[in-house]
PASE-743907 format. One record per atom (N, C-alpha, C): x, y, z. Coordinates in steps of 0.001 Angstrom, whole numbers, padded with zeros to 6 digits, always signed. Example, Ala and Ser with C-alpha at 12.3 -4.5 7.8 and 13.67 -1.06 7.14 Angstrom:
% PASE-743907
+013190-005690+007800+012300-004500+007800+013200-003300+007800+012850-002250+007080+013670-001060+007140+012900+000030+007870
//
This chain:
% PASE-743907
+119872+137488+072476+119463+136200+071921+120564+135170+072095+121556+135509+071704+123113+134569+072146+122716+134315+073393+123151+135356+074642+123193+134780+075794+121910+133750+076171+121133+134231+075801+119724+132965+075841+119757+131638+075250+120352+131581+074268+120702+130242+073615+121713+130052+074442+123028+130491+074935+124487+129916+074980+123778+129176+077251+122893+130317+077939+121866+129380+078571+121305+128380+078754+120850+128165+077255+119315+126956+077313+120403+125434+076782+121764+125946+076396+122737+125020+075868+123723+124663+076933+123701+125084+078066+124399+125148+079310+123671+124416+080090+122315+124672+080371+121290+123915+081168+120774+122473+080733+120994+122300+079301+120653+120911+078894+121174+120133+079245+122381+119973+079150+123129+118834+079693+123151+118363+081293+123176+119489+081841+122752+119480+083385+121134+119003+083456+120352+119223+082771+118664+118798+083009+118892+116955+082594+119900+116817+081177+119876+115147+081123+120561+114117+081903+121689+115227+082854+122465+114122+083824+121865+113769+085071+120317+115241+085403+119892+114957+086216+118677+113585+085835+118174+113817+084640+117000+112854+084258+117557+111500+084488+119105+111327+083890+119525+110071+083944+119625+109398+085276+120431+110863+086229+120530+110608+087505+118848+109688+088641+117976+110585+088077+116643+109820+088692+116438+108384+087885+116528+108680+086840+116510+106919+085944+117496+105780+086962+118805+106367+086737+118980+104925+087663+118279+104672+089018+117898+106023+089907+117999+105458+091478+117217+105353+091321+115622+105136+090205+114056+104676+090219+114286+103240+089809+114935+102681+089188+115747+101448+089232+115836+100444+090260+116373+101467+091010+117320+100895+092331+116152+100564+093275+115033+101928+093142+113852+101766+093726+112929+101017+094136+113334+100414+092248+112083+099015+092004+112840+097942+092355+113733+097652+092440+114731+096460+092877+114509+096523+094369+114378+097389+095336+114498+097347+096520+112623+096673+097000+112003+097726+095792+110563+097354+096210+110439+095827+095666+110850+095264+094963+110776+093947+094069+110959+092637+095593+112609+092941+096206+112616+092192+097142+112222+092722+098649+111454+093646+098691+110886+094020+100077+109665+093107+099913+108661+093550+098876+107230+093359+099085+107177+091610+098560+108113+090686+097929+108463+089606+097613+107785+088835+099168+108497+089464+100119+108144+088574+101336+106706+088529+101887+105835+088874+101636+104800+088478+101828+104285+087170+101449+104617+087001+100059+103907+085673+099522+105476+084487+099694+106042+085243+100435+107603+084059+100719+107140+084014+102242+106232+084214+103170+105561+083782+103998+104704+082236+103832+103637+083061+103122+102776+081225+102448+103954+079838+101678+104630+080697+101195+106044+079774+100745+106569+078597+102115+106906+079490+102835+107984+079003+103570+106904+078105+104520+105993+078464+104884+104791+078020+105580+104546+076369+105425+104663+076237+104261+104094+075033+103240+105428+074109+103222+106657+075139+102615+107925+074201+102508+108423+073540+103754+108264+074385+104588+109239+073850+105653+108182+073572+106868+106907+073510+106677+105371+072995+107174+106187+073449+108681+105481+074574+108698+105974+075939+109475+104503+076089+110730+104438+076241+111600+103532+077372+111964+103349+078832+111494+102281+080085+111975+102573+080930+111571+103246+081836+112258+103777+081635+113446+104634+082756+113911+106166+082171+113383+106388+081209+113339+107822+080611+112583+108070+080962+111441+106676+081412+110449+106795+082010+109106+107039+083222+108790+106744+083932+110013+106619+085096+110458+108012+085927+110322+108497+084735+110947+110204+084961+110968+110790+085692+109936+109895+085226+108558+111005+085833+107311+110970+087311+107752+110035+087733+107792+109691+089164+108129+110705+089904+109419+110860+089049+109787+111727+089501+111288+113285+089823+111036+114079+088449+110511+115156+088662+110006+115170+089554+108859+114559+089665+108068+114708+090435+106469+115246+091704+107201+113794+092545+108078+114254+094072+108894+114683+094172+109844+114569+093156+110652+116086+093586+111894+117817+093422+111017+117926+092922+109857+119114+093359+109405+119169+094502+109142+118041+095339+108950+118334+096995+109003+118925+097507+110076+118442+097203+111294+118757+097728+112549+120043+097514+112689+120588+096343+112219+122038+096114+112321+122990+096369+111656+122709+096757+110897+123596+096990+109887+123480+098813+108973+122578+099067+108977+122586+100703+108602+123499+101056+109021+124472+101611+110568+125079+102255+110952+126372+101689+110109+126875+100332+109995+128054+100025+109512+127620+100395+107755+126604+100553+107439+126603+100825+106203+126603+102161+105633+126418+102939+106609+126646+104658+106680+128490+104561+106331+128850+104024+107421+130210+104224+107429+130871+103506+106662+130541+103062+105597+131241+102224+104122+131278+103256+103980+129992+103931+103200+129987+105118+102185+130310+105824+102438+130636+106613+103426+131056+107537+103921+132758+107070+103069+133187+105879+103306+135013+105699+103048+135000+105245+101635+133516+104743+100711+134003+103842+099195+133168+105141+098367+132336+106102+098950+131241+106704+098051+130186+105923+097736+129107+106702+096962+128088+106242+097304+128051+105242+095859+128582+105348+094718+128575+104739+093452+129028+103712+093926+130047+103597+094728+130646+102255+094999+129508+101271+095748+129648+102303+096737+128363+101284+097543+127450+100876+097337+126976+101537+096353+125410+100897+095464+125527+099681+094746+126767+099328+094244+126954+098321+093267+127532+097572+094403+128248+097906+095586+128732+096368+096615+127013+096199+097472+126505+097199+097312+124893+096594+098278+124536+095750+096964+124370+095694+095950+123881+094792+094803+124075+093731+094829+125640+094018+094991+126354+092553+094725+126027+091209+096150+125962+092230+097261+125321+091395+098778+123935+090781+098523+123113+091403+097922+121793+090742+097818+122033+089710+096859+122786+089560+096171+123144+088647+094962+123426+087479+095537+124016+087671+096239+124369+086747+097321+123854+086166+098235+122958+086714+098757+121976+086868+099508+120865+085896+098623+120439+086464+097538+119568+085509+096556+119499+084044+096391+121034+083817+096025+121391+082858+096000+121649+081260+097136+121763+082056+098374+121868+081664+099313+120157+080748+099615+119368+082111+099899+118019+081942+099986+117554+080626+099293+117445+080524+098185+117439+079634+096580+117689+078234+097126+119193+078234+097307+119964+077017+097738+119760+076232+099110+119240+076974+100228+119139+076614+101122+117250+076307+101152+116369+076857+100369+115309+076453+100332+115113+075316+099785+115778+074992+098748+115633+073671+097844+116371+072649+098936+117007+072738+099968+117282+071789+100523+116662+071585+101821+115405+072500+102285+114508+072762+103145+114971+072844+104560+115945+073383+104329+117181+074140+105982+116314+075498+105888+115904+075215+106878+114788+076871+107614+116023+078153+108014+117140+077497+109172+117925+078666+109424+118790+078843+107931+119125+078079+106852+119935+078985+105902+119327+079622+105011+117963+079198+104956+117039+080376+104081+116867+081652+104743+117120+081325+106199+116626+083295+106900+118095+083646+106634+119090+082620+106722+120324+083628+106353+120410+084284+105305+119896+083533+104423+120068+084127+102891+119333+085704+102560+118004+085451+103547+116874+086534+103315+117960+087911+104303+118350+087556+105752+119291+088459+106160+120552+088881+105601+121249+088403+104626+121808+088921+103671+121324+090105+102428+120062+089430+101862+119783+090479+100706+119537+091537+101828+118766+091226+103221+118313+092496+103891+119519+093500+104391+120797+092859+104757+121927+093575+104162+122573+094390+103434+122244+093907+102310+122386+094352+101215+121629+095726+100994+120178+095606+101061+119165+096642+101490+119353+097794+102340+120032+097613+103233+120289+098276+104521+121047+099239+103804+122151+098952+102818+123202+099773+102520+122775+100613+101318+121707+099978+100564+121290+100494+099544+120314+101848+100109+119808+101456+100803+118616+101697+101148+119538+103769+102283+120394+102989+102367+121576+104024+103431+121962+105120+102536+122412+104777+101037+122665+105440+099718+121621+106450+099350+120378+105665+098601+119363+106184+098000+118858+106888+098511+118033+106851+099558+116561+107629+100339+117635+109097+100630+118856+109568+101166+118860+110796+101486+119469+111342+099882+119656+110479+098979+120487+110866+097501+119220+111542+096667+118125+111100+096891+116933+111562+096101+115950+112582+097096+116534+112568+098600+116167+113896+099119+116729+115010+098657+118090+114761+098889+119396+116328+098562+119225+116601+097365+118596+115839+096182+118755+116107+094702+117967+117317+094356+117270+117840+095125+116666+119303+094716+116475+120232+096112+115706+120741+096167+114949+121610+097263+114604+120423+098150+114822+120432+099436+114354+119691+100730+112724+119694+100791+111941+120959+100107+110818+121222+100520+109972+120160+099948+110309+119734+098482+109522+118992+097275+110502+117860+097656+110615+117253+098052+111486+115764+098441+110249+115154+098245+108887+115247+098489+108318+113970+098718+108018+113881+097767+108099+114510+096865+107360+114712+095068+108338+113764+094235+109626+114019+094763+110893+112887+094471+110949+111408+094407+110593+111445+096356+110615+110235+096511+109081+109365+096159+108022+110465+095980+106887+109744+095552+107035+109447+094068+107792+109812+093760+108327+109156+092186+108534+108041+091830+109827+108039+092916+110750+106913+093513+109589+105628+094295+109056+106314+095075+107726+104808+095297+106910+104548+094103+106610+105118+093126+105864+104470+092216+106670+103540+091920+107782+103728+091438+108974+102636+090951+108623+101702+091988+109110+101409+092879+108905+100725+094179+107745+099769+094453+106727+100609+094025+105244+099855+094489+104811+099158+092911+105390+099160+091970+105056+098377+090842+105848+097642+090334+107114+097838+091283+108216+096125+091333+106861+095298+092394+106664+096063+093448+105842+095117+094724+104556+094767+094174+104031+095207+093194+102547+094742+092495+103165+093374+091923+104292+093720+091032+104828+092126+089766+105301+091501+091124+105913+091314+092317+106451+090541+092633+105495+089256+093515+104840+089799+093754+103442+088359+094244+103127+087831+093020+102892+088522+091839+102445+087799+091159+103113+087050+090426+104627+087495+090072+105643+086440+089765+105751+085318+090496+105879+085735+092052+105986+084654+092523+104644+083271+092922+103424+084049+092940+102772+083121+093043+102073+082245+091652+102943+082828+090076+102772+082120+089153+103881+081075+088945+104693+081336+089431+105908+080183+089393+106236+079390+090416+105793+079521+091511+106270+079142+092783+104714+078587+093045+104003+079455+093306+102542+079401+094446+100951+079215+093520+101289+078021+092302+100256+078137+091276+099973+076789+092119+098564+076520+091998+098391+075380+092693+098376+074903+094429+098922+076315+095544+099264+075579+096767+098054+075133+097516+096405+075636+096929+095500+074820+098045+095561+073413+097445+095958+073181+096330+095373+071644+096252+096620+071387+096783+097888+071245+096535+099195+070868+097589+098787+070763+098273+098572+072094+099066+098591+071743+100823+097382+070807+101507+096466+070406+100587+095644+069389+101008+095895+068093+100978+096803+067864+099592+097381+066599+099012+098878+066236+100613+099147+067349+101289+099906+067344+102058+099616+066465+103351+098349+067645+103444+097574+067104+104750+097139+065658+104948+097099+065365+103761+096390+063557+103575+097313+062924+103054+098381+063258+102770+099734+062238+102961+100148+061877+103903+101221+060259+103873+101569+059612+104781+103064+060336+104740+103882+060094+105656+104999+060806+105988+106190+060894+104758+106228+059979+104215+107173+059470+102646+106594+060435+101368+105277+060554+101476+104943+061166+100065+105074+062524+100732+104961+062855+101351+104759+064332+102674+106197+065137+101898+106810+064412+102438+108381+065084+102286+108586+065291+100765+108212+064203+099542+108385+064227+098360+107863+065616+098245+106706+064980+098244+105723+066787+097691+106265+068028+098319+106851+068294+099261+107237+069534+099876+108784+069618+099330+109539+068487+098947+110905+069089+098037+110634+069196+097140+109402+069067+096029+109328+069242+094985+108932+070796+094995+108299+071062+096226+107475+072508+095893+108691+073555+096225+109354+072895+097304+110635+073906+097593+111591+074226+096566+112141+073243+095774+112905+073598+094797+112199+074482+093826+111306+074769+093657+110608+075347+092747+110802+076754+092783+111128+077149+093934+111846+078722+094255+113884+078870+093637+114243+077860+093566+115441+078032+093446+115921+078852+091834+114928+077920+090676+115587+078944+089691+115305+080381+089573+113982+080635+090233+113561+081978+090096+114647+082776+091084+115610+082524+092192+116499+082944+093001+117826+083612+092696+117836+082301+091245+119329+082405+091174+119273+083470+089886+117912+083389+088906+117855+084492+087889+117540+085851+088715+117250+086077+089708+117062+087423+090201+118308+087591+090575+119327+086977+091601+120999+086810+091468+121560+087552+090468+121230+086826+088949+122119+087195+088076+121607+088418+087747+120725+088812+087946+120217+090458+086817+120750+091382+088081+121023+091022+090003+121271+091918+090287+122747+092654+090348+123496+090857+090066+125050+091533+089398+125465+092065+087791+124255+092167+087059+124885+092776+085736+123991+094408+086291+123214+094715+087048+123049+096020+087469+124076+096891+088343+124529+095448+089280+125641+096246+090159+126781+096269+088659+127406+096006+088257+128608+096113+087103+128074+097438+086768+127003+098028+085933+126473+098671+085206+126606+100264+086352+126192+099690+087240+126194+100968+088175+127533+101529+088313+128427+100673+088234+130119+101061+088382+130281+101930+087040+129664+101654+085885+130259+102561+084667+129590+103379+084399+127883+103723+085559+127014+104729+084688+127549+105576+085321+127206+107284+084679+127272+108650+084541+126461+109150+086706+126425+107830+087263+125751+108620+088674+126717+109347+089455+126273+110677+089785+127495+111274+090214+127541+111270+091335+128477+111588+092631+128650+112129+093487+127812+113088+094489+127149+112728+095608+127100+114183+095559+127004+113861+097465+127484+115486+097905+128053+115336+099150+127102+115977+100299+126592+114916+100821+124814+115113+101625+125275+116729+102830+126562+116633+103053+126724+117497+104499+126643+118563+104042+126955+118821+102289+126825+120421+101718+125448+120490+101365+124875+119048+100570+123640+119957+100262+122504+120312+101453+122762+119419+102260+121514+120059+103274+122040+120808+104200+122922+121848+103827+123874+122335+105093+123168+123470+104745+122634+123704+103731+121541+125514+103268+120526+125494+104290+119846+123787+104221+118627+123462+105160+119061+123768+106834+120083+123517+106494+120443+123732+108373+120659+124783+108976+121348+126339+108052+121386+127256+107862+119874+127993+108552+119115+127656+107220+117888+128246+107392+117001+128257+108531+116936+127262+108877+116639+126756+110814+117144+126315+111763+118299+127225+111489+119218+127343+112765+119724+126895+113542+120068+125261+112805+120956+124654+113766+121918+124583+113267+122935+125491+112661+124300+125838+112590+124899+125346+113637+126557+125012+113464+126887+124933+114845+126662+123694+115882+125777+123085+116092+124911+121521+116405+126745+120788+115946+126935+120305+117433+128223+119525+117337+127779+117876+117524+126665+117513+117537+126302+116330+117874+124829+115947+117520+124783+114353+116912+123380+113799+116412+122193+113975+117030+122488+114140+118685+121753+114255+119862+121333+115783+119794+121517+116618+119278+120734+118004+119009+119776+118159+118440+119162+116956+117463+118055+117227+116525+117145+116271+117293+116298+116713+118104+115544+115796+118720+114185+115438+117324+114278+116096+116410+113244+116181+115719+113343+114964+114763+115379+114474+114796+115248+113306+113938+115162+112026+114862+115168+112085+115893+115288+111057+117003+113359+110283+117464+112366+111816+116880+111105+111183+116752+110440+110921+115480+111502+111359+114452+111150+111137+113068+111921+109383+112981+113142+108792+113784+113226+107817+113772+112315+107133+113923+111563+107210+115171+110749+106472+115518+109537+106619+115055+108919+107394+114480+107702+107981+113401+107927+106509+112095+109421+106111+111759+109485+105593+110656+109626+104077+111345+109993+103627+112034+109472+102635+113345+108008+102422+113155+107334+102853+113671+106208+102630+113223+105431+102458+112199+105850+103539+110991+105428+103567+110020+105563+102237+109256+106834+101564+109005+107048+100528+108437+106544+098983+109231+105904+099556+110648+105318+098245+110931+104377+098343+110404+103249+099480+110428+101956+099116+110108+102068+099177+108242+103077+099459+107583+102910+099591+105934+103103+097531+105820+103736+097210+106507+104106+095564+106378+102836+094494+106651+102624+095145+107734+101455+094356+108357+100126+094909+107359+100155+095863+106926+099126+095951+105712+099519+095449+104490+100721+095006+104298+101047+094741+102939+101235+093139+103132+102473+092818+104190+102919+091649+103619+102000+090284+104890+101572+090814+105741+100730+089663+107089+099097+089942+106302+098626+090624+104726+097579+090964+104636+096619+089134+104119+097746+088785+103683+097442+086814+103303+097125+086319+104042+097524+086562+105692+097251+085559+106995+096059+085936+107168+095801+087399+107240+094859+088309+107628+093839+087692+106822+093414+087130+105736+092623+086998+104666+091932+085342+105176+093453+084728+105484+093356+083081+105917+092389+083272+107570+092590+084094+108338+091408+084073+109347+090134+084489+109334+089973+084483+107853+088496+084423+107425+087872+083147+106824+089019+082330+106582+088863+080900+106317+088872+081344+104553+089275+082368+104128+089698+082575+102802+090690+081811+101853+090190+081070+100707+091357+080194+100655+092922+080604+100101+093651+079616+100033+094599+080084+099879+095552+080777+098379+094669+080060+097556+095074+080608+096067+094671+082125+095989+093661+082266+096995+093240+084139+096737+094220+084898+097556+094580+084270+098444+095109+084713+099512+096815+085386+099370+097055+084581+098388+098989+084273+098043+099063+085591+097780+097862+086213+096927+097879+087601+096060+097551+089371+096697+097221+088735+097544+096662+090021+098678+097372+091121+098531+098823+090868+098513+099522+091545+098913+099845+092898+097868+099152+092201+096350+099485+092806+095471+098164+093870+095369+097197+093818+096047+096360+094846+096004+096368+095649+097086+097238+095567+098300+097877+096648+098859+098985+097367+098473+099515+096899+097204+100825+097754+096649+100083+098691+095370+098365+098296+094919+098204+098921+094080+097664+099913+094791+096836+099705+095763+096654+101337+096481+097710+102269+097056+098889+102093+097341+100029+102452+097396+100212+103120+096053+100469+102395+095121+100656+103086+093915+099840+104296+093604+098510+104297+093947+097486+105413+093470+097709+106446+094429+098552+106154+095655+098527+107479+096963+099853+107869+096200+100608+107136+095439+101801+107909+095647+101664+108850+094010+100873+108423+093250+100402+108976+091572+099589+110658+092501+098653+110572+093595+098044+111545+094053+099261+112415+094603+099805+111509+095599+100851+112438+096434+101672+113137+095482+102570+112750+094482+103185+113013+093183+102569+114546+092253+101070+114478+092418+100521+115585+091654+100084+116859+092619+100328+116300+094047+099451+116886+094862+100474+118477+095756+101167+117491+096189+102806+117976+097076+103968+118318+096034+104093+119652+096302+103845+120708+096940+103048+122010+096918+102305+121716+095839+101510+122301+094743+100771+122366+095398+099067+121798+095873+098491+121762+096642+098386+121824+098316+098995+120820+098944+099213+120540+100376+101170+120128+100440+101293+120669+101695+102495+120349+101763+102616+119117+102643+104195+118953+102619+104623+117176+102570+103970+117053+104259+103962+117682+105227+103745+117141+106533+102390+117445+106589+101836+118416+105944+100101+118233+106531+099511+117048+105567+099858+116881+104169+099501+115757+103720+099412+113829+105002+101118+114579+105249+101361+112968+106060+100175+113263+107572+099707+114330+107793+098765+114352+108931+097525+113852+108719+097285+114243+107138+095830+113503+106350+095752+112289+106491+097006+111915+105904+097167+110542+105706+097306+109572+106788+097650+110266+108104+097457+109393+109695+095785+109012+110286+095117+110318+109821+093731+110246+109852+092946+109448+109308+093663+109268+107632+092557+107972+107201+093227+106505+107532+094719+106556+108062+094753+105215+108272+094270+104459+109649+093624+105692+110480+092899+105062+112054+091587+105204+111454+091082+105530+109884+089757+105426+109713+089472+103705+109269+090479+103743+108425+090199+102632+107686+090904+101574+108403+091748+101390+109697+092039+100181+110179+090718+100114+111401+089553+101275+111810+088547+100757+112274+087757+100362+111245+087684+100547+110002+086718+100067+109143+086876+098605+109043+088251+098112+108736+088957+096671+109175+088486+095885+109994+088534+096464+111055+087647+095609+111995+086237+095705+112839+085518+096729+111752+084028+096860+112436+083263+095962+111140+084128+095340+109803+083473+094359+108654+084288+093236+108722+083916+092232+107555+084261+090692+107962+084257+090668+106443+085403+089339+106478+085612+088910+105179+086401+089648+103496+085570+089774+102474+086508+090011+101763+086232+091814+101873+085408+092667+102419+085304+093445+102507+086633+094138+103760+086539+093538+104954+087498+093791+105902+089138+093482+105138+089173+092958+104308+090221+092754+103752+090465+093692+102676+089272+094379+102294+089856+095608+101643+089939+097008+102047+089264+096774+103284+089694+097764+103922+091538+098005+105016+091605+097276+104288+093347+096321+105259+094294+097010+103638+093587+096639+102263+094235+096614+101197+094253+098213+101105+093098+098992+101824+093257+100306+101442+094278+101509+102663+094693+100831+103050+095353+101039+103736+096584+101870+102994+096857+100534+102113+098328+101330+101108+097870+102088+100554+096801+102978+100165+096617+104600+100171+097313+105110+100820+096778+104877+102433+096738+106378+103148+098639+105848+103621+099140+105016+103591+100603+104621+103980+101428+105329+102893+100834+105474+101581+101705+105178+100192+102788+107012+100508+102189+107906+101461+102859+109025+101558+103593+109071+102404+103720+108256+103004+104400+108543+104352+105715+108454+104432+105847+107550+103871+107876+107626+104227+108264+108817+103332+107786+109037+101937+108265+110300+101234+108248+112195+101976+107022+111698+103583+106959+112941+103556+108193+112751+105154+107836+111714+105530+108854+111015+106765+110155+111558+106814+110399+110728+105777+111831+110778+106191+112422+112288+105513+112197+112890+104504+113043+114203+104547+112566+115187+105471+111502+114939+106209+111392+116005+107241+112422+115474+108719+112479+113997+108504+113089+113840+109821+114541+114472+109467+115286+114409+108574+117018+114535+107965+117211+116342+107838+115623+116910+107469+115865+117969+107091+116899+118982+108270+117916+119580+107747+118775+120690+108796+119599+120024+109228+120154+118336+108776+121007+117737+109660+122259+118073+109388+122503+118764+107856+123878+119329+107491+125183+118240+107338+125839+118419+108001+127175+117096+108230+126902+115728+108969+125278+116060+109782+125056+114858+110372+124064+113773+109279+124119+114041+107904+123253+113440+106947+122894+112332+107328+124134+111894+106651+124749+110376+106395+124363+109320+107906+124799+109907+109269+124382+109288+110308+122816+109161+110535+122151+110766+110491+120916+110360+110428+119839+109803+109401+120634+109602+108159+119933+108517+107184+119937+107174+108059+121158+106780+108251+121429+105376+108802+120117+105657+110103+120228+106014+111477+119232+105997+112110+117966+105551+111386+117518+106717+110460+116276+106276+110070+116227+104810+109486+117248+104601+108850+117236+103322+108013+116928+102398+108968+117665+102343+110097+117258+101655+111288+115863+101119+111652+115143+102159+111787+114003+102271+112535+112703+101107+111478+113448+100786+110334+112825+099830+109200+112301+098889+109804+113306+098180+111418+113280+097313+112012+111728+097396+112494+111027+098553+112256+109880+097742+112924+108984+097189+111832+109142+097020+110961+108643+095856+109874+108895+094782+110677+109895+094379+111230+110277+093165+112066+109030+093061+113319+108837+094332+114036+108502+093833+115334+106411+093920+115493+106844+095023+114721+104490+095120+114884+104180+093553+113751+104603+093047+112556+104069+092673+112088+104097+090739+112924+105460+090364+113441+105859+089712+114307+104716+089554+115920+104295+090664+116577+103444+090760+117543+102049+090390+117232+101715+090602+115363+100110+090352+115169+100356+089073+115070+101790+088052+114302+101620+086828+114509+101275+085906+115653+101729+086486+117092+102046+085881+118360+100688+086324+118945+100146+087409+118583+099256+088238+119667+097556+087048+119041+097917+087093+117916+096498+086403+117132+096139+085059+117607+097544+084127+118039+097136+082800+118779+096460+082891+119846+096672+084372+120299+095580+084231+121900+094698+084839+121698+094209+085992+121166+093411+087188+120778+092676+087071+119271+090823+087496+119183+090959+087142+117606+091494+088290+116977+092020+088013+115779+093084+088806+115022+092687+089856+114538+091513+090380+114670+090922+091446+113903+090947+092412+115155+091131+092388+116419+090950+092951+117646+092377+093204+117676+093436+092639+117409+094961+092511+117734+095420+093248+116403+094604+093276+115104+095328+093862+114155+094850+096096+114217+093644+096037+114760+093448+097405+115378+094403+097759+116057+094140+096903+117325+094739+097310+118475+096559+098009+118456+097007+097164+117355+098346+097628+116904+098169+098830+115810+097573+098841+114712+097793+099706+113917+097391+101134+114101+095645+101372+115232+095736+102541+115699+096861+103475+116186+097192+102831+117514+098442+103529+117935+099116+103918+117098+099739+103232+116261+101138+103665+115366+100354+104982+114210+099553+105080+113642+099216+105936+113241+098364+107373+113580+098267+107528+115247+097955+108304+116130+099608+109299+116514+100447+108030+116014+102104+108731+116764+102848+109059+115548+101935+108738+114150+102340+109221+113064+101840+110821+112899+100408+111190+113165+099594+111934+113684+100526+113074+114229+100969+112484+115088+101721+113601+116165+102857+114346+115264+103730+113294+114886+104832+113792+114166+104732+114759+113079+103918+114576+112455+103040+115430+111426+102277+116995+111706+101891+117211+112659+101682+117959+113580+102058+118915+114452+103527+118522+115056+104265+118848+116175+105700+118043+115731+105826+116953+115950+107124+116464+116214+107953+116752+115195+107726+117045+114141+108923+117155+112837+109532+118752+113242+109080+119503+114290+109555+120560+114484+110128+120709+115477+110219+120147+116224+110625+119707+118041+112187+120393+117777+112428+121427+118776+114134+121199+118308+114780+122199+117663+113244+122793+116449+114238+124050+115291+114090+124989+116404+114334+126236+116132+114449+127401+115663+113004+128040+114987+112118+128474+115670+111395+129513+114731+112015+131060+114020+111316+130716+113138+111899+131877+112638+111067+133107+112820+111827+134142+113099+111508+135628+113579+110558+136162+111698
//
């Protein structure tokens, strides 16, 4: 009976540093999801402020995730030299900055210092983003990672539900009658009305600023510990046999799991955050439109509440993500074989069959990398960049093509090569075992 108690009194404290441990990085989660899914309705924003076309608006989207591409690798190699506690609170403190920037340069309706500002927080992101995703893989068994990180996306996808709607109650209340009052202005009242609407983003900028430096402070004194990615998945590497592997270039399995997440994050964007434009080429107006975005983060939310109860218990993390490739070439032909507000919810249901994918993605791509963690987090982090490039191509491709033909035409593929990975490619490379 002693040894059983002097046990269950040994394990407690270890069960609350881990609870605490997931408390902060579900945090970190929703902060990342807060300013990812933000840019959708900072599209119709910028559109209006800086009386944009739509591939110029497009842009936010472009700069935000090609700062992934650029910056992951240098952000591997911080942490690797400050740790990861450190780095979580200096990625904080960059988006803070980043915020602020954004804010300041919108209220004065300078187009290139608002993408700087947005390529800063995406900075910032890059490094966070470099931290977290393999910190809440290694935190248990490799096998149940997606049960983790589908945790970790609920957090995520219900910052991205409040953040359209924050922003289009403070910022985007009112923009069809604006943008009409726009259209039928003479050049003098034109400009008035569009600095009045621009500044209107600045205080909400600089209060997201300040809450993200009393989190970074906070992160410096909480209880998050340490923990060292090359040991814990070095069991995983063990087990399928790539012991020994002197180079990144041995795991071909993370080199198509890069690009699995390449894709993945174009078509999760272009369903989430281009789903407003998508709505506007139905001649949908624009007050319905600002909000779109927030009913592709709630079906997201419900795949990841399923995925959460489902994995590993039921289906495991890669045949799930094979399910989930299947209904998203069902429902992006459903997209475009209907019209209107129906085709638009079939666009919104999308963040279902997406809401599993990076949770089952990315720890299968890292899984066995051992000492090569940290590099192949950054890779993957990389591959974010195609948020930048599929959702960017439906802007450009739609001026010539109608958009419902151009928004298939892209999203099949990518979820046919999600398909694969799920299937075949997450194994490319091991070791079967005897």
């Amino acid at each position: 009976m002693t040894a059983v108690s002097g046990q269950l009194h040994a394990t407690s404290p270890a069960a609350a540093r881990h609870a605490t441990s997931i408390a902060i990085i579900g945090t970190l989660f929703f902060i990342i999801g807060f300013f990812t899914w933000i840019n959708g309705p900072l599209i119709t924003f910028v559109k209006l402020a800086f009386d944009l076309d739509e591939v110029n608006a497009f842009l936010v989207l472009m700069v935000f995730y090609l700062s992934y591409f650029f910056l992951a690798l240098p952000a591997a190699v911080l942490l690797k030299r400050i740790g990861m506690k450190k780095g979580l609170a200096i990625s904080l403190f960059v988006m803070a900055a980043g915020a602020a920037l954004f804010g300041e340069f919108s209220t004065q309706r300078w187009y290139p210092g608002a993408l700087s500002g947005l390529f800063v927080i995406g900075g910032g992101l890059a490094l966070l983003q470099t931290a977290v995703n393999p910190y809440i893989s290694i935190l248990g068994p490799i096998e149940s990672a997606a049960r983790r990180i589908a945790l970790m996306g609920i957090c995520n996808k219900v910052a991205g539900i409040l953040a359209p709607l924050v922003i289009g109650t403070l910022v985007l209340h009112g923009i069809g009658d604006l943008a009409a009052q726009v259209e039928a202005a003479d050049a003098v009242t034109k400009a008035t009305l569009l600095d009045q609407f621009a500044a209107k983003i600045h205080a909400p900028y600089l209060v997201m600023a300040g809450i993200l430096v009393v989190v970074a402070i906070a992160i410096l004194f909480s209880p998050l510990p340490e923990v060292e990615s090359s040991e814990a998945n070095a069991e995983a590497a063990g087990a399928t046999g790539d012991t020994g592997k002197r180079s990144i270039l041995q795991f071909p399995h993370l080199w198509l799991g890069v690009l699995c997440l390449f894709v993945y994050v174009g078509v999760e964007v272009l369903a989430g955050d281009a789903i407003g434009t998508y709505g506007n080429g139905f001649g949908l107006p624009l007050d319905r439109t600002k909000i779109f975005t927030s009913y592709t983060l709630f079906a997201m939310l419900v795949g990841y509440v399923i995925g959460l109860l489902a994995i590993p218990r039921f289906i495991s993390q890669e045949r799930y993500l094979g399910v989930s490739a299947v209904l998203g070439v069902l429902l992006a032909i459903g997209a475009f074989l209907t019209e209107g507000y129906v085709s638009v919810g079939f666009v919104a249901a999308l963040g279902f069959a997406n809401a599993m994918m990076w949770p089952a993605i990315f720890p299968l791509a890292i899984k066995g990398l051992g000492r090569f963690t940290e590099t192949g987090s950054a890779l993957l982090i990389m591959g974010i960049a195609g948020g930048a490039i599929v959702p960017q191509l439906f802007a450009v491709l739609k001026q010539h093509h109608d958009f419902q033909q151009v928004f298939v035409a892209l999203a099949v593929p990518c979820y046919l090569y999600i398909l694969y990975f799920a299937l075949h490619g997450h194994r490319v490379g091991k070791a079967r075992r005897g």
